[in-house]
N, C-alpha and C positions, 0 to 999 in steps of 0.2 A: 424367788430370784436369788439369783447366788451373789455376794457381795464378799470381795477380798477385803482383807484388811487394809489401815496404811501401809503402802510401804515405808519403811525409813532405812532400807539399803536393801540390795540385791547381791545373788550370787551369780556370776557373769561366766559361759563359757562363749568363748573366741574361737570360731575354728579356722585357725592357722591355715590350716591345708583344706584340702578340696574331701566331703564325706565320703568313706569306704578307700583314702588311700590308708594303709593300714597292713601291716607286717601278718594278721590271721583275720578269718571269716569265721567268725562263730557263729552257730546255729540259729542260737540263744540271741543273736545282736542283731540288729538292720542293718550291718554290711555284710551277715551273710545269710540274712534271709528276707531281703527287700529288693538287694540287686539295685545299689543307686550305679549310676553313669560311670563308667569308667572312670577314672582321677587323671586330669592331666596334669602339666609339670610344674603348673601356675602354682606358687604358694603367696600368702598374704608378707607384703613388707615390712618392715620395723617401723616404719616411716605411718603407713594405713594402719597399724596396730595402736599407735602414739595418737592419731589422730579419733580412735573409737573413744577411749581413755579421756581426751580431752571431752568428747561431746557429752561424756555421759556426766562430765564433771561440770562445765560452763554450762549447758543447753537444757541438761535433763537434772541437775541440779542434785543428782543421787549418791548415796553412799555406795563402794563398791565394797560388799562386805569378803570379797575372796575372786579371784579368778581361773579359771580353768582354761589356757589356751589350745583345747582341742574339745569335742563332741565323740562322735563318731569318726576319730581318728588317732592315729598312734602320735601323740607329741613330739616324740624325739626324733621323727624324723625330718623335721624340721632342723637344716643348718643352724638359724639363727633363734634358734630357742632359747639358750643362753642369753642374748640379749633379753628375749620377752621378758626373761625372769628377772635381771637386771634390772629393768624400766620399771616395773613393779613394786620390786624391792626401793626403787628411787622415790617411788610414791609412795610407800606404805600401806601397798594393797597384798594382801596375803597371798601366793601361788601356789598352787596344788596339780602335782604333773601325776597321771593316773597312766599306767602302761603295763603291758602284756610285759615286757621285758625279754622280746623271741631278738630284739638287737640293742646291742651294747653301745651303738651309736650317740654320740653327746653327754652322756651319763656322765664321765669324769667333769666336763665344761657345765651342765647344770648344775652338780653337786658343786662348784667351786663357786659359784655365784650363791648357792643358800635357798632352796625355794622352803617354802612353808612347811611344804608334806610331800613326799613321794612315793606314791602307791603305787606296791606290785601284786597283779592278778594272777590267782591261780584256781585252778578249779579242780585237782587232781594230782595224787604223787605219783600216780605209773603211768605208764606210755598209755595204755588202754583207755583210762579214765580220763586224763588230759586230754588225748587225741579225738576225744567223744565230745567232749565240749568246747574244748580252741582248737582243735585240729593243729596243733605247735607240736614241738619237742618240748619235753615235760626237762629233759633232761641237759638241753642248752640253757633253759630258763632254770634250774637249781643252778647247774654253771657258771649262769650269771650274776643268780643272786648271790652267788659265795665273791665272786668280783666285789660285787656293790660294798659287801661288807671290807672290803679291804681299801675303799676309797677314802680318803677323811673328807670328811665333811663339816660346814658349820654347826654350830651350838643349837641355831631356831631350825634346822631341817632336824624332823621327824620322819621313818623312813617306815611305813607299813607293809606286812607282808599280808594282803587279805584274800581271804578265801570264798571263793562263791561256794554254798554249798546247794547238792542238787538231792536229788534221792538217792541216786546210783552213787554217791560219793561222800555220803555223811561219815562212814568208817576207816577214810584217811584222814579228817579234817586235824584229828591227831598229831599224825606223821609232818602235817604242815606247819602244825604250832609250835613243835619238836624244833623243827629244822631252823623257825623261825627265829625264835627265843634262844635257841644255842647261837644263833650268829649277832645276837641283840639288837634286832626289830621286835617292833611292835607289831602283837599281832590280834588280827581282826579277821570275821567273819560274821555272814547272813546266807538267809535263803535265796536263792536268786530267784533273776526275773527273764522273761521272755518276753523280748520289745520287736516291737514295737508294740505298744498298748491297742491301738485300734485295731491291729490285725488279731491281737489277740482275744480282741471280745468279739469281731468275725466268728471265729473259732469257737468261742465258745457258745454262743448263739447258733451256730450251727451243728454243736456238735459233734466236732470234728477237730482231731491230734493235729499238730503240725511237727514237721519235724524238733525235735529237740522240747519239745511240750511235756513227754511224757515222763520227763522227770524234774518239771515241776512240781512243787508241793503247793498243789492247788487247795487246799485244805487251809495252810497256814494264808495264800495268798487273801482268798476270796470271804478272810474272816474282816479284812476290809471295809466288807459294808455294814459292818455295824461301829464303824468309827464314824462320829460328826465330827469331822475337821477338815479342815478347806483344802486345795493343794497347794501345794508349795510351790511345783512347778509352773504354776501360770501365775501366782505374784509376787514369787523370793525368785524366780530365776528366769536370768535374762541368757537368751541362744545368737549369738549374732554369727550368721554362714562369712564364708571368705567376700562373697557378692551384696553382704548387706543385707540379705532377706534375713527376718526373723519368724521362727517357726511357732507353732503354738507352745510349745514347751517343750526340753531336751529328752524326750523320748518320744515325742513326734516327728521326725527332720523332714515328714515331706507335706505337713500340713503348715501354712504358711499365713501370715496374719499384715505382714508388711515389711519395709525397709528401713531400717536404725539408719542411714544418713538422710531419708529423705520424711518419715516421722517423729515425731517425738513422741518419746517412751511414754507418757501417759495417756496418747494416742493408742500405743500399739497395747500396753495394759487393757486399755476399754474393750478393744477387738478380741480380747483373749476371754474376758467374761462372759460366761453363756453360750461359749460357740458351740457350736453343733458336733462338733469333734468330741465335746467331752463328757457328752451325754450318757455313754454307754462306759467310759471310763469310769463316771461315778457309781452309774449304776451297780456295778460290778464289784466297786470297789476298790479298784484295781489305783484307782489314786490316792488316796489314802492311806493302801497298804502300802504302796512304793516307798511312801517317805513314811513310814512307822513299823516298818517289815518287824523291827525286834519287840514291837511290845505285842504283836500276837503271835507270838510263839507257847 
């Protein structure tokens, strides 16, 4: 029987906005290759965001070890994102804004509030290789990031430039750390992953490529299953959608375990042990490598 550890804090993603609204559809992601709902124009309030923060504080009595106000979506485009980070920063909850950077929108107004970490993705320095895995402009996003470097920012924002690396693109990851370290970010890199996990052991259980698979490095991935260690994702991290559903883990978003305003998290923890979802996740190994990807290289 699989048995989590205590927790004694979580890392919380919020998603602000409705899944797959988002400035690119990458192969490699569940916004472009799950096909969720259209996004309407509904975003989540400052006011319902204050209020998640409160429950997990008074009701579920948990530490929040970090927050990520998006999932499967671009953060900044979120008007009031600024705020998020604010209310955060007012609590002494660490903020981490993770984005493609294909828009410049809100950048100057979050860097001026201070988030903890602001990570930018890249997957490629030429048009060809970029366009193969974010299907973006490789060349709006250098653009951009020579902006970012010209914004000042607080002392506790740490600003990353990381690199997904793929097989078709391990011989620019170079030119990335180049560009990166000349502008003074910090720079980072791993092997990537192709999510959604259950679609993925479909696939592999079958036999069968999906788009954007084939330059997976399946070899590093699926060394996996010779790790004993629990997932992270089903007892250090908490998913709460705009609607209150919580999924089984942040690379699940369409398996779903219950509703953070109407359970309480040690409720939805129980639901999350031994589900049927994660059977074939372990099996594979595929969860384990997720959150260890660097020590089996």
């Amino acid at each position: 029987m699989y048995v989590a550890p205590k927790i004694f804090g979580v890392t919380v993603s919020v998603n602000t906005q409705p899944n797959g609204l988002c400035t690119l559809a990458c192969p490699a992601c569940p916004v472009g290759n799950i096909g969720f709902p259209k996004p309407g124009k509904e975003k989540m309030s400052l006011g319902k965001f204050r209020e998640i923060l409160d429950i997990l504080r008074d009701r579920d009595k948990v530490k929040v070890r970090d927050l990520w106000p998006s999932n499967y979506t671009e953060p900044l485009l979120h008007p009031e994102i600024p705020s998020f980070i604010q209310e955060l920063r007012n609590r002494g909850v660490p903020s981490y804004i993770s984005t493609n950077l294909q828009s410049f929108k809100n950048v100057p107004e979050v860097l001026a509030v201070g988030p903890t970490q602001f990570r930018v993705s890249i997957s490629g320095w030429t048009r060809e290789t970029y366009g193969r895995h974010h299907g973006g402009d490789v060349e709006l996003l250098k653009s951009n990031v020579r902006r970012l470097a010209q914004i000042p920012r607080k002392p506790q924002t740490t600003i990353f430039v990381h690199f997904h690396r793929w097989l078709d693109n391990v011989g620019e990851e170079s030119l990335v750390k180049k560009f990166a370290e000349d502008l003074g970010f910090t720079f980072t890199s791993e092997w990537a992953w192709w999510k959604p996990p259950d679609r993925l052991v479909e696939a592999l259980e079958a036999g069968v490529t999906l788009p954007g698979m084939e330059y997976l490095n399946l070899d590093v991935v699926l060394r996996g299953r010779h790790l004993k260690t629990p997932c992270r994702g089903i007892y250090k991290h908490l998913v709460i959608e705009m609607d209150g559903s919580v999924p089984l883990c942040c690379n699940m978003p369409r398996v779903v375990v219950g509703n953070f305003f109407e359970t309480p998290l040690a409720e939805l923890q129980k639901r999350k042990m031994g589900h049927p979802a994660c059977v074939g996740c372990h099996k594979w190994g595929l969860s384990a490598a997720y959150f260890n990807i660097d020590e089996l290289e």
